[in-house]
C-alpha positions as CSV (number, residue, x, y, z in Angstrom):
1,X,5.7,-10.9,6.0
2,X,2.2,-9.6,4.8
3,X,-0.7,-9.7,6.6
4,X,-3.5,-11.9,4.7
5,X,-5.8,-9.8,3.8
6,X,-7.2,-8.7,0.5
7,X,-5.6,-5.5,-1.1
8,X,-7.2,-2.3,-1.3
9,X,-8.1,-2.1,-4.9
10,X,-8.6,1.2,-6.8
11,X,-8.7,2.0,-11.0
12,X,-6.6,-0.3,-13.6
13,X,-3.2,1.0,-14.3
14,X,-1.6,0.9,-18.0
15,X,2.2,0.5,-17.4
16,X,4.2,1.3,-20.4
17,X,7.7,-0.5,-21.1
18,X,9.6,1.7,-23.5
19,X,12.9,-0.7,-23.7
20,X,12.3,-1.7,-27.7
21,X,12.4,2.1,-28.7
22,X,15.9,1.5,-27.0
23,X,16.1,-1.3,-28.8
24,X,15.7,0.5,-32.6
25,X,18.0,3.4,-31.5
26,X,20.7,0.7,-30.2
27,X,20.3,-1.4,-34.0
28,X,22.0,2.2,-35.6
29,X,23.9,3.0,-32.6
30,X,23.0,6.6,-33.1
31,X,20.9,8.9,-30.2
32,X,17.0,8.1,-31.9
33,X,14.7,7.1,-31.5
34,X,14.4,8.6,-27.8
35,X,12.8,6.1,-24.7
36,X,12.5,9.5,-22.7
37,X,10.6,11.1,-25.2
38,X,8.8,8.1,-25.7
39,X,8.2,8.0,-21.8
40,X,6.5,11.7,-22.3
41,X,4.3,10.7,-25.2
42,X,2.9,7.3,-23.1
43,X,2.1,10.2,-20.0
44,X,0.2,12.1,-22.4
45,X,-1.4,9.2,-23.9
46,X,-2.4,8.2,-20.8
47,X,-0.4,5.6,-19.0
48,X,0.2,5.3,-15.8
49,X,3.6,4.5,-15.1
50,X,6.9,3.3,-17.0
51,X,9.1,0.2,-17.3
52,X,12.3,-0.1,-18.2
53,X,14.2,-3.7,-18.1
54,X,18.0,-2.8,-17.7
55,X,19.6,-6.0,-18.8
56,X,23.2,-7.2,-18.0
57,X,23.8,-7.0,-21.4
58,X,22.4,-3.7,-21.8
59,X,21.3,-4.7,-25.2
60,X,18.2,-2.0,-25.5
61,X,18.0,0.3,-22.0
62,X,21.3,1.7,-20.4
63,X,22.4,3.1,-17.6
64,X,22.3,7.0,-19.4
65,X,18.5,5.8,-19.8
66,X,17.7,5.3,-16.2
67,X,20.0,8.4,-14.8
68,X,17.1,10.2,-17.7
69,X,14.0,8.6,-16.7
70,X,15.1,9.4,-12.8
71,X,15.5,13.1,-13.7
72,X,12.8,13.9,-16.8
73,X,9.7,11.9,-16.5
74,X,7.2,12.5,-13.9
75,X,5.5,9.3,-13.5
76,X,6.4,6.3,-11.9
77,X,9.6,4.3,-12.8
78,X,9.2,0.7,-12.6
79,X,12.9,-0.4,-13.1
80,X,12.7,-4.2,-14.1
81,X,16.5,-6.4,-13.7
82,X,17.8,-9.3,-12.5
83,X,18.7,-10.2,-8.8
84,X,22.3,-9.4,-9.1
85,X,25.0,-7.2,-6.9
86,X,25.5,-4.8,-10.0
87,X,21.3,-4.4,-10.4
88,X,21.2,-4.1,-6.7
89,X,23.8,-1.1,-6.5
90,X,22.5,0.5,-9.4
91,X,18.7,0.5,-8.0
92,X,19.6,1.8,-4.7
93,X,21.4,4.8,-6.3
94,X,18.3,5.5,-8.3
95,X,15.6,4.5,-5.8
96,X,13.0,4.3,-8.4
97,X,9.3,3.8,-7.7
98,X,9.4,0.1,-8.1
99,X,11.7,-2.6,-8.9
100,X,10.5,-5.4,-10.6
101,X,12.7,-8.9,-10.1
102,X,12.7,-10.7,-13.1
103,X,14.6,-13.9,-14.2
104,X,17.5,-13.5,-16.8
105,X,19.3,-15.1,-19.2
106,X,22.3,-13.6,-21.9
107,X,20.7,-16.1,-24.7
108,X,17.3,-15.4,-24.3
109,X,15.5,-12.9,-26.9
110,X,12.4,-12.2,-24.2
111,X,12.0,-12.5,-20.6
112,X,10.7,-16.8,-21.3
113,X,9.5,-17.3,-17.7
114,X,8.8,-16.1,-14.1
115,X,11.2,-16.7,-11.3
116,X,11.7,-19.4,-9.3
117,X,11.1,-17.7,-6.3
118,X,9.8,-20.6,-4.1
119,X,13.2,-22.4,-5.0
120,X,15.6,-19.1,-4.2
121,X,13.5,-17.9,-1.2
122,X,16.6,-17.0,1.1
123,X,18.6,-15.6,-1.4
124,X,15.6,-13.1,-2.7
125,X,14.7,-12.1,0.9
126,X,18.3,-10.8,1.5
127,X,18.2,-9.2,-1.7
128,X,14.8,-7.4,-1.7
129,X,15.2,-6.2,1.9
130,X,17.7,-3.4,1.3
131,X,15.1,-2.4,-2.2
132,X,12.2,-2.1,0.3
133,X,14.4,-0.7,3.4
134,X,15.2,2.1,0.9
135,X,11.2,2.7,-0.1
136,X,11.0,1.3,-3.1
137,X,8.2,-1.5,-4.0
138,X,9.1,-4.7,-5.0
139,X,7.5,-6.6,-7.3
140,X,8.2,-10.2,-8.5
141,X,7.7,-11.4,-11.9
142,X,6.5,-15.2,-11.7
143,X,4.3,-17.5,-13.4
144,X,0.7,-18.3,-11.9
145,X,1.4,-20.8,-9.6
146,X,0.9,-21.3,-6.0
147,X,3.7,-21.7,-4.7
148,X,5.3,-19.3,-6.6
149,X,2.8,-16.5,-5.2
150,X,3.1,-18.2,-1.4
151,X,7.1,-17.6,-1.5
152,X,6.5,-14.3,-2.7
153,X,4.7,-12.9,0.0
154,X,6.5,-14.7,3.0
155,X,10.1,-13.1,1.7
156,X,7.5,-9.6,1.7
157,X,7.5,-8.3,-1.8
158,X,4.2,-6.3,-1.8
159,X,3.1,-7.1,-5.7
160,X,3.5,-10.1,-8.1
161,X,3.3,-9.8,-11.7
162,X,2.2,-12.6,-13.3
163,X,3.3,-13.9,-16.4
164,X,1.0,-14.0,-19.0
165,X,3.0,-15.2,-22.0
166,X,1.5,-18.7,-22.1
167,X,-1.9,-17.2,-22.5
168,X,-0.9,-15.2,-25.3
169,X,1.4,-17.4,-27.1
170,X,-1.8,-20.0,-27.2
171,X,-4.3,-17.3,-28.1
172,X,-2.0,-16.1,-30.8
173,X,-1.4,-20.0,-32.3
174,X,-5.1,-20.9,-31.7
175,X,-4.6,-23.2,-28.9
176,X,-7.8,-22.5,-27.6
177,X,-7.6,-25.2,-24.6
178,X,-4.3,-24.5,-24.0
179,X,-5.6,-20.5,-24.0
180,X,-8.2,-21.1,-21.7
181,X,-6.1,-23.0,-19.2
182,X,-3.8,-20.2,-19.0
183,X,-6.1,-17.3,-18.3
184,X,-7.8,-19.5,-15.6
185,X,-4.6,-20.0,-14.2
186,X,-3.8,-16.0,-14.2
187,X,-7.4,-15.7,-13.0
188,X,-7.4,-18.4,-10.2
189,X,-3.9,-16.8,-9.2
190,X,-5.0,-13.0,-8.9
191,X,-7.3,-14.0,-6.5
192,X,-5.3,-16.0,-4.3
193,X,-2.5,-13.5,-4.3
194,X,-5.0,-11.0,-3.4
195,X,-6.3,-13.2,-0.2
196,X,-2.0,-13.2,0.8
197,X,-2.2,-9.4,0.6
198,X,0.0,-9.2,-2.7
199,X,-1.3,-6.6,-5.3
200,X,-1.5,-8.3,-8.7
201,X,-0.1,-7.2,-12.1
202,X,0.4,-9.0,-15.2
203,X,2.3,-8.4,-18.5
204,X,4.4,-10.1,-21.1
205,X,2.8,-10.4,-24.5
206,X,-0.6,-8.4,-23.7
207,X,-2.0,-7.5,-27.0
208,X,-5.2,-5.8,-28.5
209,X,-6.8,-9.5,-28.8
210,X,-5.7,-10.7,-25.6
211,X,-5.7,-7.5,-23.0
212,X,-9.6,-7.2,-22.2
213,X,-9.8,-11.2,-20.1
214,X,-7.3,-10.0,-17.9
215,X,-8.3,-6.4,-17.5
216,X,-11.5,-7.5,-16.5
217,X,-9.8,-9.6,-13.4
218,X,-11.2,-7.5,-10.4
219,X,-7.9,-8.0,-8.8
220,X,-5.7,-6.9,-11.5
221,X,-4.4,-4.0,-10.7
222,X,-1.6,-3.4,-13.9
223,X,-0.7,-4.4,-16.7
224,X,2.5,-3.7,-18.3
225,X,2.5,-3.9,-22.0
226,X,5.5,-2.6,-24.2
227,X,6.7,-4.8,-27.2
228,X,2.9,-4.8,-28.9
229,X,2.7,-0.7,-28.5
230,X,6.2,-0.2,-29.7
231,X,5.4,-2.8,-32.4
232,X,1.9,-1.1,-33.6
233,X,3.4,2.5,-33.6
234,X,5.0,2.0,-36.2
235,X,2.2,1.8,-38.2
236,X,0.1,4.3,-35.7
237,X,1.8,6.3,-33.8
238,X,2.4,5.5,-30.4
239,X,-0.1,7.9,-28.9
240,X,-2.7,6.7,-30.8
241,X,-1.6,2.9,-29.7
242,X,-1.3,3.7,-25.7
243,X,-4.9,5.6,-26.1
244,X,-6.4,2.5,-27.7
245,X,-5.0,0.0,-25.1
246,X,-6.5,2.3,-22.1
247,X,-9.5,2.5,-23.9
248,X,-9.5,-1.4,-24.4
249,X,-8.2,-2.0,-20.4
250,X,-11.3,0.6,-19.1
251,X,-14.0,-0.7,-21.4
252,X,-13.3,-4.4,-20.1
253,X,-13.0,-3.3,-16.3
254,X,-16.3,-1.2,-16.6
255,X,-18.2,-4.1,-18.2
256,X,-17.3,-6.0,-15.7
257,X,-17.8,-4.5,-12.6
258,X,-21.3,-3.9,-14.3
259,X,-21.6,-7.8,-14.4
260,X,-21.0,-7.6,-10.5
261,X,-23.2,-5.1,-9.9
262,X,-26.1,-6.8,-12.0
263,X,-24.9,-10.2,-10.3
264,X,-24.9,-9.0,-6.9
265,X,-28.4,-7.2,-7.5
266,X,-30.0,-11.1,-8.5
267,X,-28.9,-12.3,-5.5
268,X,-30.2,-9.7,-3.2
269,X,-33.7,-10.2,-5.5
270,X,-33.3,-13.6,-4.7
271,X,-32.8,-13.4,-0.8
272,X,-35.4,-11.0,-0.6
273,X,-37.9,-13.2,-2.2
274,X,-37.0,-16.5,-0.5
């Protein structure tokens, strides 16, 4: 189990999910467009690691993708699946970086919520032990509850990633209270994961509009964004996209650690004068 105690905290990572240019090659059934080389152009553009979400279904990764990605790339593989024996074989063959857990359904177009980890604790410890045992880092994909984040690090994953749908579906349909609530939540929840030792991530929806709020959490340490930069390349390249996103994630963590440091200079002004 993890100690409690905050986690070290360094620079904001930009995790790239590449599983939609998978997607467009698979709608031809033909060999292009390339995730690998759309893994090379996200390192050059800056990123800081890649996902990949191999599916049951294998509807947009596959397994040639992963034996690839394993071999070509040189930054970190976040392999994303479900909690299954076929996932669990496949990730200890590879030993990847990091395997996220993430809930699954065949029906579903998108990943539509976290997991249930705090109702499935026994099951997930016995499956994440052999993941860790073998030195990769697990991560947990859940929704910003406490619970959620308390199960997580008793079974000893070592990061959440919080789901941050909800805030962008409302930001995106104007629900501005419902907006609000959500990135308090994701807010209120990267802190309190921090204080149980878990690193914090978020992704799922991140966009231009909505990525600079949860950048500027001083807990966040990643974000992984995919179906917006695949989307956005189209019309700009995907270089261009991944360099505006880091620019986007950096400008919102430097303004705010400035607010700290102006914050944290008023109230030593103010101790000093009382």
């Amino acid at each position: 189990m993890n100690e409690t105690r905050p986690a070290a905290r360094g620079p904001l990572r930009l995790g790239v999910n590449i599983d939609h240019v998978a997607t467009v090659r698979n709608a031809r059934g033909c060999g292009y467009p390339d995730p690998v080389r759309a893994a090379h152009l996200a390192e050059s553009a800056g990123a800081d690691g890649i996902t990949a979400h191999l599916r049951e279904d294998r509807r947009h990764i596959t397994d040639h993708d992963i034996d690839r990605l394993m071999c070509e790339i040189s930054l970190p593989l976040n392999l994303e699946m479900a909690a299954t024996e076929e996932m669990l074989a496949i990730a200890l063959r590879h030993r990847p970086h990091a395997v996220c857990i993430v809930p699954e359904k065949r029906e579903e177009r998108t990943t539509e919520g976290g997991l249930d980890v705090a109702s499935d604790e026994n099951r997930l410890a016995q499956f994440i032990a052999p993941l860790a045992d073998a030195g990769c880092r697990i991560s947990l994909f859940v929704g910003a509850e406490h619970r959620q984040l308390e199960s997580a690090a008793r079974i000893g994953a070592a990061v959440v990633e919080l789901h941050a749908g909800g805030y962008c579906d409302a930001h995106a349909e104007r629900r501005i209270l419902d907006r609000d609530r959500e990135l308090k939540a994701i807010c209120d929840m990267a802190a309190f994961g921090e204080s149980l030792g878990l690193e914090m991530h978020a992704g799922h929806g991140l966009t231009f509009d909505t990525v600079k709020p949860v950048a500027a959490i001083p807990q966040m340490m990643e974000l992984n964004i995919g179906h917006f930069l695949i989307g956005e390349a189209i019309f700009s390249g995907l270089e261009s996209v991944i360099r505006r996103m880091r620019e986007l994630m950096d400008d919102a963590r430097s303004s705010a650690a400035d607010g700290q440091a102006d914050l944290a200079m008023a109230s030593g002004l103010t101790a000093a004068s009382g």
